[in-house]
C-alpha positions in Angstrom: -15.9 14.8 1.4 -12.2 15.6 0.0 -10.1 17.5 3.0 -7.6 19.7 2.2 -4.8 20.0 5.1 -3.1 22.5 6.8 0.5 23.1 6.9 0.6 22.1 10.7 -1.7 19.2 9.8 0.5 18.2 6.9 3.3 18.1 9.6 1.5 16.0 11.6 1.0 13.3 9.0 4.4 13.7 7.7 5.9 12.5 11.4 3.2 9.9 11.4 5.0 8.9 7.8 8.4 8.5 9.0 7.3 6.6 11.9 5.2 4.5 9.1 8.4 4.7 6.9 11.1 3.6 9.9 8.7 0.2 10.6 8.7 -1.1 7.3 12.1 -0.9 6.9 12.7 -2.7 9.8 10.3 -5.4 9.0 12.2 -6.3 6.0 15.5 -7.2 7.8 13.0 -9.7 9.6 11.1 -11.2 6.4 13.6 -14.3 6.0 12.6 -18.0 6.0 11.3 -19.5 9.0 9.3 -16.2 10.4 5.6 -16.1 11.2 3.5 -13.6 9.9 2.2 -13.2 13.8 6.0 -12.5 14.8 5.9 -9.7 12.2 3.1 -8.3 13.3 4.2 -8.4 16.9 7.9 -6.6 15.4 5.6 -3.6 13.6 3.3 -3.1 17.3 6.0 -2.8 19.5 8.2 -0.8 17.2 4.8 1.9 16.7 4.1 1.9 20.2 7.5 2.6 21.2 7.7 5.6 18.6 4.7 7.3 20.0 2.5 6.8 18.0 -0.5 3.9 17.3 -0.9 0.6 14.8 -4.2 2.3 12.9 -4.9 -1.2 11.3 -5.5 -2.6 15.0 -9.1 -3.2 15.6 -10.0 -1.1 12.3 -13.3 -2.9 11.4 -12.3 -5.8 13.7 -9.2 -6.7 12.2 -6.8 -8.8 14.5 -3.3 -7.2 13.5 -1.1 -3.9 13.2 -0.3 -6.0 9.8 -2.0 -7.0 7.0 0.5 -9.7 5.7 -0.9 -11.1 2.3 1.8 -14.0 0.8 1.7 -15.4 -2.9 -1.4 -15.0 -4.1 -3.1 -13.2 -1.1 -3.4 -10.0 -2.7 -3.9 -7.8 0.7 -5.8 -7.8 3.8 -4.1 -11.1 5.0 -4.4 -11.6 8.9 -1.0 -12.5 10.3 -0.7 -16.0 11.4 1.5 -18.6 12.4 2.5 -19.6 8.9 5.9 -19.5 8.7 7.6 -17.8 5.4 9.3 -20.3 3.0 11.7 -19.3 0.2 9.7 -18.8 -2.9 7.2 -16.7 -1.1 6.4 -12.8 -1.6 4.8 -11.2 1.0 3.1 -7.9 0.6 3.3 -5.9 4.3 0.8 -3.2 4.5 1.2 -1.4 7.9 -0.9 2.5 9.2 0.5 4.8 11.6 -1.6 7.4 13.4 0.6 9.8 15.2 -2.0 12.7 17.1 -4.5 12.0 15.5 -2.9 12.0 11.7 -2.4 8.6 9.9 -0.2 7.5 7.1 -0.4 4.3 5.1 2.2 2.4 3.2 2.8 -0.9 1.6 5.6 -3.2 0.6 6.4 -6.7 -1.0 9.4 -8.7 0.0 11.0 -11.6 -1.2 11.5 -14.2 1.2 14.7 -16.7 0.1 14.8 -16.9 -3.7 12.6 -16.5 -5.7 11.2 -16.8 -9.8 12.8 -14.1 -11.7 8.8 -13.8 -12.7 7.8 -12.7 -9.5 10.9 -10.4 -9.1 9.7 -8.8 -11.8 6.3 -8.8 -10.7 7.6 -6.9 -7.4 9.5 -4.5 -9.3 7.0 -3.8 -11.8 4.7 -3.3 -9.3 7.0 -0.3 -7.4 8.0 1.3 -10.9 4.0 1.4 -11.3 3.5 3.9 -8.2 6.9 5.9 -9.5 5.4 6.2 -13.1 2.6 7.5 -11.5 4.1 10.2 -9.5 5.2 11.4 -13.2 2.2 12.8 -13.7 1.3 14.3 -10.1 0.8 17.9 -9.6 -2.0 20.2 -8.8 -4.4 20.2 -11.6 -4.1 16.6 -12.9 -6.8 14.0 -13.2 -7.2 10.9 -10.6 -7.5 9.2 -14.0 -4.0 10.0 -14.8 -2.6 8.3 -12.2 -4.7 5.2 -12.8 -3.5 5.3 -16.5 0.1 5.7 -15.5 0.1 2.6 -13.1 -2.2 0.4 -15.7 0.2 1.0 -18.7 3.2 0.1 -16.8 1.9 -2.6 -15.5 0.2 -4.4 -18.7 2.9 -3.0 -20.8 5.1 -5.5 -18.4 2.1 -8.5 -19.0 0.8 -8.3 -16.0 -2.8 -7.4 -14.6 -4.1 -4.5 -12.2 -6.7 -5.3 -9.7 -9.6 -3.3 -9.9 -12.1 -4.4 -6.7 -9.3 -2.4 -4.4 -8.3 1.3 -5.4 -6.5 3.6 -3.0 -8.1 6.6 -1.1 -7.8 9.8 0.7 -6.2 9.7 3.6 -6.0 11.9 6.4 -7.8 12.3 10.4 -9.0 9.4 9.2 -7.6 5.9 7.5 -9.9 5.9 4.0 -11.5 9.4 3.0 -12.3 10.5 0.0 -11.5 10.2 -3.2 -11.2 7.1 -4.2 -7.8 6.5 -6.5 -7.8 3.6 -9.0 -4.8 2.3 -10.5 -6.8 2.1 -13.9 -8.4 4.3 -16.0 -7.9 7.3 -18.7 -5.6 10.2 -18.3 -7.5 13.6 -18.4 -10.7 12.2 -16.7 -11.7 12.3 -13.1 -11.0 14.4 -10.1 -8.4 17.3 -10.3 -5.8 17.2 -7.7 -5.8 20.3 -5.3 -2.3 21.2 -3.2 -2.6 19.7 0.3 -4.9 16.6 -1.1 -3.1 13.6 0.6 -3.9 10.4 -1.0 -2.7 6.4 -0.3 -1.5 5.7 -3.7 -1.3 1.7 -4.0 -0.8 -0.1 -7.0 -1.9 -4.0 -6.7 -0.5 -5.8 -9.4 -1.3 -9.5 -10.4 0.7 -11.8 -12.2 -2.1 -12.9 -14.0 -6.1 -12.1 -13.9 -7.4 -9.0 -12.4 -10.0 -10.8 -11.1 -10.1 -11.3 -7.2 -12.1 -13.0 -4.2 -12.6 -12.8 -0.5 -12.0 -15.2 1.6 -14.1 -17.1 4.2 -12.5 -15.5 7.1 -14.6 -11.7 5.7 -10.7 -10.1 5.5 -8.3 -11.8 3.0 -8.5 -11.1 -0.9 -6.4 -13.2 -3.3 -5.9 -13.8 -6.8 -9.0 -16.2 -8.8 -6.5 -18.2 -10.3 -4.0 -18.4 -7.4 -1.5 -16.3 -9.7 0.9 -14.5 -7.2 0.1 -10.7 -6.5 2.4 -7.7 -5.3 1.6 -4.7 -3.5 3.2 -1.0 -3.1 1.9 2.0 -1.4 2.8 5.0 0.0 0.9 8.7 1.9 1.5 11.4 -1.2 0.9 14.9 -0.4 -0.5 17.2 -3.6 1.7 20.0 -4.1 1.8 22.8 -6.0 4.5 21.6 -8.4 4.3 18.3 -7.9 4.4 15.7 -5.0 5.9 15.0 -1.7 6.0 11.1 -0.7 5.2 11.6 3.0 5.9 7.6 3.8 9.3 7.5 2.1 
């Protein structure tokens, strides 16, 4: 079932976005060579906790961290560990906030040291893909107009869009309906009502869209180990447009 929110919900979610907001730019004055992923993850709990508010991935379906932290060709869901960064590496951070009961959801990738000018590219792309979408937001679009907007960007760039993972509804709870592919055709799907809120997230590969899970039931990566970026962000359906409520 689709919600629609309130304006004193929408408020709600929008504190639970700048919380959600605040802790992922902290993390990435801490993604440099030599971190853990479990050190990150420890950084992103404390900072939630001490803001109020709760780490929504913690627990959610058994998960281990308040991260998913998914490097090279881990294309999300990766449980933080004790591997240590090393220049070269991208690593996509995708962190939840709930704040009273509201959550918010946003991802980032980072380059850790230097890196290919490929895979800059491939993390740039991969933002401009969400920002291309938000071009065609507004009440009375299509779902499939966003997908279309992130899929041309992205394979106009050469590059590949992951579809086993779409993005969601978002709201009381973490994933609600719809469900929001970054594929498809403009003018089909699901019109947008005002006060929709959806967790927009390209996934963008560097080569085949194709994907696997891993052994360990949580981490999905690339089937030809091609490295894989990741951007998200809590959008809130207006009446003329958007409102990024995790930026």
């Amino acid at each position: 079932m689709i919600t629609i929110k309130s304006d004193s919900e929408i408020e709600l979610m929008r504190e639970a976005g700048k919380i959600l907001r605040d802790t992922l730019n902290m993390l990435k004055e801490h993604v440099k060579v030599g971190v853990t992923t479990k050190e990150l993850d420890k950084l992103a709990h404390d900072y939630i906790i001490s803001r109020g508010a709760k780490p929504s991935f913690l627990g959610y379906g058994g998960f281990p961290g308040s991260i998913c932290a998914s490097v090279n060709e881990q294309v999300v869901h990766g449980i933080p560990s004790n591997r240590k960064l090393v220049s070269g590496d991208i690593i996509g951070i995708d962190c939840g906030v709930i704040y009273k009961g509201w959550q918010s959801d946003a991802a980032r990738t980072f380059a850790v040291g230097e890196i290919s000018e490929k895979h800059k590219k491939l993390i740039e792309v991969t933002e401009q893909s969400f920002f291309e979408a938000m071009k065609v937001i507004r009440e009375g679009a299509r779902l499939g107009d966003i997908g279309a907007a992130v899929q041309n960007l992205a394979e106009s760039n050469g590059f590949s869009v992951v579809r086993d993972l779409v993005g969601h509804g978002i709201g009381k709870d973490m994933h609600e309906d719809p469900q929001v592919p970054n594929y498809g055709k403009a003018g089909k799907g699901l019109r947008l009502k005002r006060n929709m809120t959806l967790a927009i997230e390209p996934m963008i590969n560097e080569g085949t869209y194709e994907v696997s899970a891993l052994d360990d039931g949580w981490t999905v990566v690339t089937d030809d180990d091609g490295y894989s970026a990741h951007y998200e962000n809590t959008v809130l359906i207006t009446e003329d447009g958007y409102e990024i409520l995790s930026l």
